[in-house]
N, C-alpha and C positions, 0 to 999 in steps of 0.2 A: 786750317785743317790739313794735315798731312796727306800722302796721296793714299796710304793702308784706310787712316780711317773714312776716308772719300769712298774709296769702294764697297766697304762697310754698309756704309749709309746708304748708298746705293740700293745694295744689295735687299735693305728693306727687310726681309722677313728669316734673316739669317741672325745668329748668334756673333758674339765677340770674335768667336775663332772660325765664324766663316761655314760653320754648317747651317741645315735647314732647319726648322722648327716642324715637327709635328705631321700636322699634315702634308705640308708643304715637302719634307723627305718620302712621304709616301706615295703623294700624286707624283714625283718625279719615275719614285722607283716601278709603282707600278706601268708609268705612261712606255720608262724604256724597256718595259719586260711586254708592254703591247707592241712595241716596235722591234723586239728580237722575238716575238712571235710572227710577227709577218714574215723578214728575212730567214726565219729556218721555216716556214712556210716553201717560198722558193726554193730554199737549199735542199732541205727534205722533202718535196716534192719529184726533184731531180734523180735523189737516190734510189727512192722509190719505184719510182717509173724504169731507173737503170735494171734493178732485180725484176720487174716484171713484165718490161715489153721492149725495150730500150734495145736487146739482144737479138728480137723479131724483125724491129722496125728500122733499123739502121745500121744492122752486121748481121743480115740473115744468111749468107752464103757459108758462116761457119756452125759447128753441131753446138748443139746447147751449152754445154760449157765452156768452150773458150771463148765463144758469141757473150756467155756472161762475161768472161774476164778482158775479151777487147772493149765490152761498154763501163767496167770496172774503172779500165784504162779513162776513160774521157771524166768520169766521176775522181781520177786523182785528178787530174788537167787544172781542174778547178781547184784543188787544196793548193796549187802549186803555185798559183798567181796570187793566194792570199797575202804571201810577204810581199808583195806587190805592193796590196792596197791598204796593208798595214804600215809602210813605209810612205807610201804617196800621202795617205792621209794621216795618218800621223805626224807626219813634217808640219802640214797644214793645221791640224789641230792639237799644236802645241803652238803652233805660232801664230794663228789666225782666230782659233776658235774653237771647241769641239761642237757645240750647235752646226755650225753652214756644214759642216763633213755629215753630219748623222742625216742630211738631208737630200745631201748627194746620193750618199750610197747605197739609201732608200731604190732612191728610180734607177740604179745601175742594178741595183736587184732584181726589180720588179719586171723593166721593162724588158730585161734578158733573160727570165722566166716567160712570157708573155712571149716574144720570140723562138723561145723554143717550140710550145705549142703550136705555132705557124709552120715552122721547118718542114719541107717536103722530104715522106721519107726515104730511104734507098732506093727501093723501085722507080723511083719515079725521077730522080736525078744523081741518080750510081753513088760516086765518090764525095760527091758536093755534100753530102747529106752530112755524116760523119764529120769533115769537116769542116762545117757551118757549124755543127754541134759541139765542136771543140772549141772553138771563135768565141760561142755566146755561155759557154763554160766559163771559160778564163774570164769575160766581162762581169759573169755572174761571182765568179771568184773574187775578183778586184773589188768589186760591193760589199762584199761581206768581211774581206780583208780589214777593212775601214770602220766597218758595221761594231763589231765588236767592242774591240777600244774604245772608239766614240762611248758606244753606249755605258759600257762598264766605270769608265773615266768619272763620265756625269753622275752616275750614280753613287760611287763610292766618294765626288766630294761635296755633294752633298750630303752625305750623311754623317750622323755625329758619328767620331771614332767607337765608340765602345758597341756601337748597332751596324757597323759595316758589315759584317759575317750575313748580319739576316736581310737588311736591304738590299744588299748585290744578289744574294740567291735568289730574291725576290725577281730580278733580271734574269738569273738561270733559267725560275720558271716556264720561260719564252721558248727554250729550247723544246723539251718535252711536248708544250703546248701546239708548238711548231709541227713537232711529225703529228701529234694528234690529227690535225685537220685535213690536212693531205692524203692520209691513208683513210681518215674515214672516208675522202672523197673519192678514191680509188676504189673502196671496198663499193661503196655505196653503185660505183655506174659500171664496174665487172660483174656488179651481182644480178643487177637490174637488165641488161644487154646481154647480147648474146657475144661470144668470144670474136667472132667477124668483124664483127661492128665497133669494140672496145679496142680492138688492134687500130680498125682503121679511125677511128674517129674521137673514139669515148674517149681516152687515154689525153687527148688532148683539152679537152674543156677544164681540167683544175689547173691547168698553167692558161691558159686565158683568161680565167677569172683572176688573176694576180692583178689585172688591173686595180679591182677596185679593191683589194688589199694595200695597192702603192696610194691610190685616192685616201684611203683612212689614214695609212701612216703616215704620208703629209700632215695632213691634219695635226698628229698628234705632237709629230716633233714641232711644231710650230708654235706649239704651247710650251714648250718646255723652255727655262730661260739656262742663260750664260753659266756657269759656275762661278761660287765664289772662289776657289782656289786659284783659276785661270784667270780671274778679274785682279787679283791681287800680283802675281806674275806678271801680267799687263802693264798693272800701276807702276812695280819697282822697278821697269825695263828689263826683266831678268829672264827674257825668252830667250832660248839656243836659237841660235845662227843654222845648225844642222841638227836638230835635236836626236836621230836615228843615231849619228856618229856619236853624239854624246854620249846617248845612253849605252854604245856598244864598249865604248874609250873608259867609259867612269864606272861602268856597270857589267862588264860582260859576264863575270860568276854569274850574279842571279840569271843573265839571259838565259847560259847554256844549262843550268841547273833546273833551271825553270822550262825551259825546252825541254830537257830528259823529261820533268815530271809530269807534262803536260803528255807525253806518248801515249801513253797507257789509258788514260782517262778519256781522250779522243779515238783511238784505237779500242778499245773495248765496244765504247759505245756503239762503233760501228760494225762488229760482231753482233754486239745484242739485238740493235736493232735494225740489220741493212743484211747484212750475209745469215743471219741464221732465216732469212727469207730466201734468198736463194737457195739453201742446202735442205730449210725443206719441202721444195717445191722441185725442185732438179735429181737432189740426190733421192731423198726419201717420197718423194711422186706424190704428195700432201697436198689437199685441196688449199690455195694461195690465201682465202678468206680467213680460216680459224688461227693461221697464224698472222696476218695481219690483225687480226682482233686480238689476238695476244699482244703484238705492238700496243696497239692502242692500250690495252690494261696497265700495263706495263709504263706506260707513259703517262696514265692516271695518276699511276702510284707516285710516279717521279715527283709530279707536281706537288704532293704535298710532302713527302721525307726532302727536299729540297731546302725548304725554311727551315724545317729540325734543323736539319745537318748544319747551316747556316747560322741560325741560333746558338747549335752547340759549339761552332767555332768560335763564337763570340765570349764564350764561358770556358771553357777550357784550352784555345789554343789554336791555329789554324793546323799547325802540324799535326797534332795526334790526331786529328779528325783524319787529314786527308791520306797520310800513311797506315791510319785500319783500314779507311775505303780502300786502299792499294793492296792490303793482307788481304781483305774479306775476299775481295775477286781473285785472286790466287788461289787461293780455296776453293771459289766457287767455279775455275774455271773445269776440271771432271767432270762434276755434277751437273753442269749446265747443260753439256753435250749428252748426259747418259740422259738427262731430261728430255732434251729436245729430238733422240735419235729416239729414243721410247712409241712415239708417232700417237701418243696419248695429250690430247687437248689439253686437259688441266693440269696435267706435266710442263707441256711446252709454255704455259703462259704462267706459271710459277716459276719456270729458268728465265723468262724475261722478266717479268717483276722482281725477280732478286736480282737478277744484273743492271735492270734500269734503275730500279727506286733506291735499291740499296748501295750496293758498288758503284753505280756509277753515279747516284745521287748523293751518298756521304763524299766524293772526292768534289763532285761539281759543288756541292752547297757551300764547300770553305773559298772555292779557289778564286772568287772574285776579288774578294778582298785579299784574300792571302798575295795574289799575285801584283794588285796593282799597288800594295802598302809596299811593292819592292822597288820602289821611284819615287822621287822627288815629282814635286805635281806639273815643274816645267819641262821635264822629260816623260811623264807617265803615260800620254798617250803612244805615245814612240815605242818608250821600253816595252809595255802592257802586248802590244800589236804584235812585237816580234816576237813575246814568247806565244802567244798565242796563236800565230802563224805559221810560225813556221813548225811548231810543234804536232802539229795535226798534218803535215807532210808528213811522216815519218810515222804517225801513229793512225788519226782516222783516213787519210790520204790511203794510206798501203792496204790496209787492214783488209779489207773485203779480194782486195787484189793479192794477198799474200797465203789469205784464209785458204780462196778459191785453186790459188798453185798449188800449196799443200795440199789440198783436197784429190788435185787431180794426179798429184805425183805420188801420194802414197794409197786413195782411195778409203781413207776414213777420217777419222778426227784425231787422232790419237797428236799429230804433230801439230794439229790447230792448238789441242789443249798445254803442250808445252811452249808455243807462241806465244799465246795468250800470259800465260803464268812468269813467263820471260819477262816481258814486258810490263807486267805488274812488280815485276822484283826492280826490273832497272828505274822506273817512276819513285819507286816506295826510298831507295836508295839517292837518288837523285833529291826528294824531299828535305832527305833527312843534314844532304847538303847548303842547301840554301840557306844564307844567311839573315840574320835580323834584323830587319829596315833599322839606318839610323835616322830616315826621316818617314813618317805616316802621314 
């Protein structure tokens, strides 16, 4: 028996060419989309906390807005260390595994989530606070750096080629479901407490509960097995020596292409759902609840136009999917703002259900698989990481920091909405460059 059909057999519940069968593509897909709901758990947690106390609790010596935009600053810290651990692991899981990585970076999430909640705040050890907070950012960064790739990798090779588009997005779900929890938990113990108490204390109990969100995602990934793609890489000896170098050497178009396209799509999202909380609670003086319940809607919706979209890419194309989700938010970026300044509830949570479910769910739904079909599968955790890392530097990284500058230097939206629509033109454009895998 050669060593392809040795792994094969192995592989047990896999097809000739190495996908999964049935159910077996679904328990994966759904187990990594429980496992990137925990990590944006953490992540969106973070953000959250940034736009609503984070500015009180650890830079209260400046006035409300730039206190937001110094705690902005520690919320990019963490985008920044993501090429970190998109590289560190990446290396590793092309050449060791993607399983032992998604397990790591689990607890590098979890337990530097759970750490923050402990941090004492300004008051109480001045400078330390902030940066301790910076420390257990970038560790939380480096997790999630990892996090991704890993998870999207697994997913998309097990899955037959022509169902990629919907079992990846099925992974996306994670994200959405992610802010869902956090905010409902935020809303849930500001509402319930009185402002005193929520500053001092409340605000901290959903990043301590991360523990037993790291306890379930153990679990979960532990069930999950090997890929056949990487089993087969294994067998031929055909892992990279530096798989990062490789993919930068053999592969850089799709990187930097794929970087541009990935701005916008990260960058938006954190408009929709991270600054248009701050601007209407600071700027427009809007009780913090009816627009966090807007989040949440909004993130309902995502949940389910996420498979569409994902499905539709499977039927017509990754591109034309992910380039109208680029147009629609161009368009929708006016509207969004003339929504959300209106200070009318079912306005604002109609601007965020069109930017979450729709623009930002027709680009998320394709781009799993669009993205990692742009690699060979013994580079693909490597390549996959770096566009997905370093691309949200530049897009969800800046975004709320960039929003809040323009905010404060011209004092309306007007230069947020040509940001926004910029950066949907340069993604939609970047798209339309990237070339057509010659290996899937």
């Amino acid at each position: 028996m050669n060593s392809r059909a040795a792994v094969e057999s192995r592989a047990g519940v896999y097809s000739s060419e190495g996908e999964a069968e049935g159910s077996a593509i679904l328990k994966v897909a759904l187990a990594s989309a429980i496992g990137t709901t925990i990590e944006y758990y953490d992540f969106t947690l973070y953000a959250t906390a940034t736009a609503l106390v984070f500015n009180k609790i650890f830079f209260p010596s400046f006035d409300p807005l730039v206190g937001s935009m110094a705690a902005f600053a520690t919320f990019f810290v963490g985008y920044c260390a993501r090429p970190l651990g998109g590289v560190l692991f990446g290396h590793f899981g092309d050449r060791v595994g993607r399983k032992i990585c998604l397990l790591i970076t689990i607890l590098m999430m979890g337990l530097g989530t759970v750490a923050i909640g402990l941090m004492p705040s300004y008051a109480s050890i001045g400078v330390w606070a902030p940066i301790g907070l910076i420390a257990l950012r970038m560790a939380q960064g480096i997790g999630l750096g990892g996090e991704y790739g890993g998870g999207m990798v697994m997913t998309v090779e097990h899955a037959p080629p022509a169902r990629r588009g919907f079992y990846s997005s099925l992974v996306h779900v994670g994200v959405p479901a992610g802010f869902l929890i956090p905010i409902l938990l935020l809303g849930i113990l500001s509402r319930s407490m009185d402002g005193t108490a929520f500053l001092a204390w409340g605000w901290r109990v959903p990043f301590i509960l991360s523990i037993v969100l790291v306890a379930v995602g153990l679990v979960i990934r532990f069930q999950i097995s090997e890929t056949p793609a990487f089993r087969r890489v294994l067998a031929s000896g055909r892992t990279a020596a530096v798989p990062a170098y490789e993919a930068v050497r053999h592969h850089w178009v799709s990187i930097v292409f794929g970087i541009g396209a990935k701005i916008a799509e990260s960058g938006l999202f954190n408009i929709y759902a991270v600054f248009a909380i701050t601007y209407s609670v600071v700027v427009l003086h809007l009780q913090s609840q009816p627009i966090l319940n807007g989040v949440l809607f909004g993130c309902a919706v995502e949940c389910v136009t996420l498979p569409f979209f994902g499905a539709l890419s499977d039927r017509i194309g990754r591109r034309p999917v992910y380039v109208g989700g680029m147009i629609f938010q161009l368009l929708l970026a006016w509207p969004f703002f003339l929504m959300v300044s209106s200070g009318q509830t079912a306005l604002i949570w109609l601007a965020i259900a069109l930017g979450l479910g729709f623009g930002h769910g027709s680009v998320y739904g394709a781009q799993g698989a669009y993205f990692s079909e742009l690699f060979p599968a013994r580079l693909r955790y490597s390549g996959l990481s770096l566009v997905q890392q370093i691309g949200p530097i530049l897009g969800g990284g800046l975004s709320p920091l960039i929003a809040t500058a323009l905010l404060a230097a011209y004092g309306g939206y007007g230069a947020i909405v040509a940001y926004m629509a910029g950066i949907a033109l340069l993604s939609a454009l970047c798209t339309l460059g990237l070339r057509t895998p010659a290996e899937s």
